[in-house]
C-alpha positions as CSV (number, residue, x, y, z in Angstrom):
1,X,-83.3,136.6,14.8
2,X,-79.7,135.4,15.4
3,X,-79.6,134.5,11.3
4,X,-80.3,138.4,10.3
5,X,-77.2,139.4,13.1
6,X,-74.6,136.7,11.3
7,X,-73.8,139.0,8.1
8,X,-73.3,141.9,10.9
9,X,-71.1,139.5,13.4
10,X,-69.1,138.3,10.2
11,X,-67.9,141.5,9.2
12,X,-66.7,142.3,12.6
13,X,-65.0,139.0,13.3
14,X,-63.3,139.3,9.7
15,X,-61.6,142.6,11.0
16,X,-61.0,142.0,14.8
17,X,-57.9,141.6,15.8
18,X,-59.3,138.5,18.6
19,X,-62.2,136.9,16.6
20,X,-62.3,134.2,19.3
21,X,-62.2,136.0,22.3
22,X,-65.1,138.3,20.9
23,X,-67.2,134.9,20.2
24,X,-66.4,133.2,23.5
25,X,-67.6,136.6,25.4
26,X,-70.5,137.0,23.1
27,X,-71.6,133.6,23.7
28,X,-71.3,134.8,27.5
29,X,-73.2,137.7,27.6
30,X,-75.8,135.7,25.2
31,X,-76.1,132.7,28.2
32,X,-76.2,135.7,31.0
33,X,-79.8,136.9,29.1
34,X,-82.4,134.9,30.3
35,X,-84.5,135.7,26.8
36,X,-82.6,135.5,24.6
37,X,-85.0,136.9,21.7
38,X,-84.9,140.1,23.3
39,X,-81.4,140.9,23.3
40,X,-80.7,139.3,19.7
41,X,-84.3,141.5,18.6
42,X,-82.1,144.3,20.2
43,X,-79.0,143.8,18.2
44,X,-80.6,143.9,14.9
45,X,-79.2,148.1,15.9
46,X,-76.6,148.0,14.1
47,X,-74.3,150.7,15.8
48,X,-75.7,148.6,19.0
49,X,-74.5,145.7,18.2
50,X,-71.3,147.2,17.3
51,X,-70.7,148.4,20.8
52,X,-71.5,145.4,22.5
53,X,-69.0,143.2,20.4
54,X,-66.6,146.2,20.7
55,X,-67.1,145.2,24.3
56,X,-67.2,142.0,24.1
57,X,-63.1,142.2,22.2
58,X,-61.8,144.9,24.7
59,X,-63.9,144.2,28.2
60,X,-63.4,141.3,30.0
61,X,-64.1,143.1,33.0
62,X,-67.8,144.2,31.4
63,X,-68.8,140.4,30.8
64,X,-67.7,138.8,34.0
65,X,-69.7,141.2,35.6
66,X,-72.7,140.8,33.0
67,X,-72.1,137.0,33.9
68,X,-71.5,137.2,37.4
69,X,-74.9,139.4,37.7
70,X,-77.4,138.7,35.4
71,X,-79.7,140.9,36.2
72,X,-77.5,144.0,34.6
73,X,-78.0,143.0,31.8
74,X,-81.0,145.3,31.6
75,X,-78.2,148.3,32.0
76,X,-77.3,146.8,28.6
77,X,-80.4,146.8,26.9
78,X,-81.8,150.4,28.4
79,X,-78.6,151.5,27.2
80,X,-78.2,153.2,30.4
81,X,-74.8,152.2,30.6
82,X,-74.0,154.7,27.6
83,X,-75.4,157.8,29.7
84,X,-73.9,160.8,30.0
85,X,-74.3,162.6,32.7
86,X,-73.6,159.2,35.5
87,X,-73.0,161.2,38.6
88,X,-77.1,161.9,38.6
89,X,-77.4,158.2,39.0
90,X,-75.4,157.8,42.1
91,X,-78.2,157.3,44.2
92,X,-80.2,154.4,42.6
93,X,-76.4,152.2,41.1
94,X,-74.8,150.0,43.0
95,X,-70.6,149.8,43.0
96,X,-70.8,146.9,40.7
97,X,-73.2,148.9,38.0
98,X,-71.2,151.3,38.6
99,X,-68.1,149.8,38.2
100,X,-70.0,148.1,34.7
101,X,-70.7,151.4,33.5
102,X,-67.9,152.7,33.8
103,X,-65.8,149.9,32.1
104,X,-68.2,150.0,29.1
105,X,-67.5,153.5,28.5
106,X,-63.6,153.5,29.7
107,X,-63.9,150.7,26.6
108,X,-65.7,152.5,23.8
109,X,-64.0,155.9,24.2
110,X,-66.9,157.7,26.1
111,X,-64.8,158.5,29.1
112,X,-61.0,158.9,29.3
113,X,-58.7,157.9,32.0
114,X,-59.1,160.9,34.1
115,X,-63.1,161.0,33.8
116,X,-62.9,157.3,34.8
117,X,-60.7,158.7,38.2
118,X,-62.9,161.2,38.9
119,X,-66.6,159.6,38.7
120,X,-65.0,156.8,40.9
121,X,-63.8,158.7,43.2
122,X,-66.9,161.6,43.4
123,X,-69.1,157.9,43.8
124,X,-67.2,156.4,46.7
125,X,-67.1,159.9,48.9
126,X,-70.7,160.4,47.5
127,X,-71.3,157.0,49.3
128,X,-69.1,157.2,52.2
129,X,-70.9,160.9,53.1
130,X,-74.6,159.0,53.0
131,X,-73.4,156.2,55.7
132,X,-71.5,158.3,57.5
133,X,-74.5,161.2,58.1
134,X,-77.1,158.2,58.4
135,X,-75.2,157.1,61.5
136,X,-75.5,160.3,63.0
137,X,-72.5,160.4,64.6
138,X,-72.2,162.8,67.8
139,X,-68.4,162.8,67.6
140,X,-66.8,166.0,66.3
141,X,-65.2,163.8,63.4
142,X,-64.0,163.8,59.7
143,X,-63.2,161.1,57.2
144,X,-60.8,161.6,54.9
145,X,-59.2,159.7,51.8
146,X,-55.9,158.8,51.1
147,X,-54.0,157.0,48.1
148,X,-55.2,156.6,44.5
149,X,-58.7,157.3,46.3
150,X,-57.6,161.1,47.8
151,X,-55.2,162.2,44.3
152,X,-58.4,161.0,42.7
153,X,-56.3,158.6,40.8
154,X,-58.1,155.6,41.1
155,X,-58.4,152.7,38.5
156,X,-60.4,149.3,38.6
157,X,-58.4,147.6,40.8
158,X,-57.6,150.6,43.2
159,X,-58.0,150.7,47.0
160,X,-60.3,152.7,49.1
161,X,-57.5,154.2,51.6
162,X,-59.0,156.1,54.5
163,X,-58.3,157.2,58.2
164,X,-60.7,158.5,60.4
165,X,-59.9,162.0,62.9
166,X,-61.9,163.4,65.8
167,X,-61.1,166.2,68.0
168,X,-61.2,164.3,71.1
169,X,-62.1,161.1,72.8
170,X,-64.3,161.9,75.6
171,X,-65.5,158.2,75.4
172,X,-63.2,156.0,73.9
173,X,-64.1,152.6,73.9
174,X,-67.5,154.1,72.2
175,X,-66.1,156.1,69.7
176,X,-64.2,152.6,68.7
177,X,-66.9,150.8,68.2
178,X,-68.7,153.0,66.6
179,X,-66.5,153.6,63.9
180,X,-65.7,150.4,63.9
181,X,-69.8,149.6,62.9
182,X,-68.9,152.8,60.1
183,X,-66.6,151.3,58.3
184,X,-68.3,147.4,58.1
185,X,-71.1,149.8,56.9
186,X,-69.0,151.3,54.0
187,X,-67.4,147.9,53.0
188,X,-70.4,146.3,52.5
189,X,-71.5,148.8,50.3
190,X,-68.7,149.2,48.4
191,X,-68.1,145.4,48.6
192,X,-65.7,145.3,44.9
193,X,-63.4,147.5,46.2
194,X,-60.7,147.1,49.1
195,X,-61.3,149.0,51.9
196,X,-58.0,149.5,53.7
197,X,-57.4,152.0,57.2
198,X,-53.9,150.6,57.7
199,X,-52.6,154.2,56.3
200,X,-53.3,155.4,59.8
201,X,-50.4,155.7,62.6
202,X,-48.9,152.2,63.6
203,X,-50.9,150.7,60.8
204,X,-54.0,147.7,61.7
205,X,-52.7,147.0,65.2
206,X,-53.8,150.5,66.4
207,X,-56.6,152.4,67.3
208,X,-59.2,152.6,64.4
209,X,-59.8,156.6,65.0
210,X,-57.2,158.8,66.3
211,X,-57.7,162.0,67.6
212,X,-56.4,165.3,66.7
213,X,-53.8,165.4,69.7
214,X,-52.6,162.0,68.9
215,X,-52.0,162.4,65.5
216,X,-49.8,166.0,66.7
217,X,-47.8,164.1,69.4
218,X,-47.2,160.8,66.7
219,X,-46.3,163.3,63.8
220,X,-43.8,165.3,65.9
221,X,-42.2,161.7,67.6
222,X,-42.5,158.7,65.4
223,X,-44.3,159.5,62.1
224,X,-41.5,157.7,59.2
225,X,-41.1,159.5,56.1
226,X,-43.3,157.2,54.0
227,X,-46.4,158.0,56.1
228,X,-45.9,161.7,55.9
229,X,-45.5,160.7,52.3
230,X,-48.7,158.8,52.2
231,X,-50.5,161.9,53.7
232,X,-49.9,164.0,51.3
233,X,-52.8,162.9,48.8
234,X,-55.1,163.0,51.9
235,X,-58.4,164.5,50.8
236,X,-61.7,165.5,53.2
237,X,-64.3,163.0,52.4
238,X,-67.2,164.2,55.3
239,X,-67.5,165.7,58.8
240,X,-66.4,168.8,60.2
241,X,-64.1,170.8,57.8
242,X,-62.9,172.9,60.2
243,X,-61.5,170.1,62.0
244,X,-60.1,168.7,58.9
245,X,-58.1,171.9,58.3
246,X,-56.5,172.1,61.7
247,X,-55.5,168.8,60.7
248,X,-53.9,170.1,57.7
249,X,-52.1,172.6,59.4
250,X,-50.2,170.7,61.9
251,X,-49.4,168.1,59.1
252,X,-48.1,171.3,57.5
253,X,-46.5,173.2,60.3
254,X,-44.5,169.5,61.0
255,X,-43.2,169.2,57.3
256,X,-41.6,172.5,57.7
257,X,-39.6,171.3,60.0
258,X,-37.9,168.3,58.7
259,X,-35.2,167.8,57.3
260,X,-34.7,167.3,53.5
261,X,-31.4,165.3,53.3
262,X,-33.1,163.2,55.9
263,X,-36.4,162.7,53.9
264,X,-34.1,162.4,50.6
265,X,-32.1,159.6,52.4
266,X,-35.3,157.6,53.5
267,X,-36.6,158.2,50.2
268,X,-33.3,156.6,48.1
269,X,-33.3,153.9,50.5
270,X,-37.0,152.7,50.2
271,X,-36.4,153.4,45.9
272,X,-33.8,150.9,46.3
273,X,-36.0,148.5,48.1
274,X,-38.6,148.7,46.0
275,X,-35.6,147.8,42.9
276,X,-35.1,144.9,45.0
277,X,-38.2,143.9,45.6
278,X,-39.3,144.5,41.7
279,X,-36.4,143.9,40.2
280,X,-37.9,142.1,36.8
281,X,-37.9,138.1,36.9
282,X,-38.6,138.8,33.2
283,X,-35.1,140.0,32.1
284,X,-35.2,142.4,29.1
285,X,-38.8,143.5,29.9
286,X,-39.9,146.9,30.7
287,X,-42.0,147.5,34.1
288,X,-44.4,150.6,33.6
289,X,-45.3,150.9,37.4
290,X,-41.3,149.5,38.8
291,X,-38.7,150.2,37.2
292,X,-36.3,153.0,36.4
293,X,-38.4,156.2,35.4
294,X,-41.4,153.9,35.9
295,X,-44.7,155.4,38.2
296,X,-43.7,154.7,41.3
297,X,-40.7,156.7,40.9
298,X,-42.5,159.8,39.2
299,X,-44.4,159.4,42.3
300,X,-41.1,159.4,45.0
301,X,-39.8,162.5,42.8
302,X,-43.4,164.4,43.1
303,X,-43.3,163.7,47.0
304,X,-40.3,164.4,47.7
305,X,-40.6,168.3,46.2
306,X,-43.6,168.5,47.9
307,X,-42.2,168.3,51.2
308,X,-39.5,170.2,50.4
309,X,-41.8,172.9,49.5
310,X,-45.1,172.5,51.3
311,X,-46.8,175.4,50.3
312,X,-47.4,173.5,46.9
313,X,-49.6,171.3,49.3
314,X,-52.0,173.6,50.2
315,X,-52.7,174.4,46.8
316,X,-53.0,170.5,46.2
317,X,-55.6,170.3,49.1
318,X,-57.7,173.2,48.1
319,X,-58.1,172.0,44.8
């Protein structure tokens, strides 16, 4: 069976641009099969075996997972991991098929950047919402997202940035704990990704949930500019909505009331930090994410007119 796929694997190699990488990850994916016959009976497709050495030259994300998890290999061969319509799935794939899936088609062209963003991010609130209501939770709560995760955003590598709100804490030590128990809940089911809540006021050494008073008194007194600046790509996740909108408002109401040479001030300064802190150890090279004109700065410049002029915000959050 291999002898009928050389001619096939030939021609590709002749025209790849990394003949050895495709041949050390196709002798990968081969080991991760546990028959072999069938996968090589499968790649006697032609377009299929196409794709897979496509994958192969461009994923290396795709085969440490196939090799990390054999079993997936059967997303492979079922050719599930070319489907279409992914979101239907959400019930029966775990993050890492997911994340498999999604790299696959990220790879060949079947998804672009911004589909990639959005399925990852419709997954994780999809699977955030199903532990959250199975806890059944008597707290007048909601969970929202922040980061990549909330501007839906998100890449590979990106964190799951979240903060948890309820309207008041008529038993605090149990309303702790039990969102405490939540979020151990969503981390080991979204165990690839990092799941970070030290977005929330005074970062990891405070309280895991704040309530709604809290957050008013901490926005009004101590609240920096980068952490109104991290809120504002805060999205609802699950919980009450209503809640989540009052929320909103007294972010809001507080941003209106700042002061912009202030918040352009803090701004300049933490830019020049970060030019510090980034400045490139590889002289002459350009840093996409970094450096002058680079992401992070489009990012400072998109903040910074949004709290100058937060009624762009609440069309941002009703999107």
């Amino acid at each position: 069976l291999f002898g009928k796929l050389i001619p096939d694997l030939l021609r590709y190699l002749s025209k790849s641009k990394q003949p050895d990488i495709v041949l050390e990850n196709f002798a990968k994916l081969i080991s991760s099969t546990e028959i072999t016959s069938i996968m090589y009976r499968e790649l006697l497709d032609g377009k299929f075996f196409k794709k897979v050495l496509t994958i192969c030259e461009y994923s290396e994300l795709s085969i440490e997972i196939l090799k990390s998890y054999k079993e997936f290999t059967e997303l492979l061969l079922s050719r599930l991991v070319f489907a279409k319509n992914i979101e239907s799935y959400f019930t029966e794939l775990s993050d890492k098929k997911l994340l498999l899936i999604l790299a696959v088609q990220f790879t060949l062209g079947l998804i672009n950047n911004s589909q990639l963003s959005d399925i990852l991010s419709k997954y994780i609130k999809f699977k955030i919402s199903e532990i959250a209501e199975s806890f059944n939770l008597s707290s007048d709560y909601f969970i929202a997202g922040l980061g990549s995760f909330g501007s839906k955003s998100m890449g590979f590598k990106s964190d799951i940035d979240l903060i948890f709100v309820v309207r008041n804490f008529d038993n605090y030590e149990a309303i702790q704990y039990n969102f405490q128990e939540l979020l151990e809940n969503i981390k080991n089911e979204l165990s690839i990704f990092e799941v970070d809540c030290s977005l929330r006021p005074e970062g990891n050494k405070s309280p895991l949930a704040w309530d709604l008073k809290s957050y008013k008194e901490y926005f009004t007194d101590r609240a920096r500019v980068w952490e109104f600046q991290s809120l504002l790509k805060t999205k609802f996740i699950c919980g009450n909505s209503n809640l989540f909108s009052e929320f909103f408002s007294i972010f809001n109401d507080r941003l209106r009331t700042l002061d912009i040479r202030h918040v352009r001030t803090e701004m300049l300064a933490m830019i020049k930090s970060l030019r510090g802190k980034h400045n490139s150890i590889f002289l002459g090279t350009i840093d996409i994410k970094n450096g002058w004109g680079g992401l992070t700065y489009i990012n400072f410049i998109i903040s910074f007119l949004l709290i100058k002029n937060p009624d762009l915000i609440i069309k941002s959050y009703n999107k």
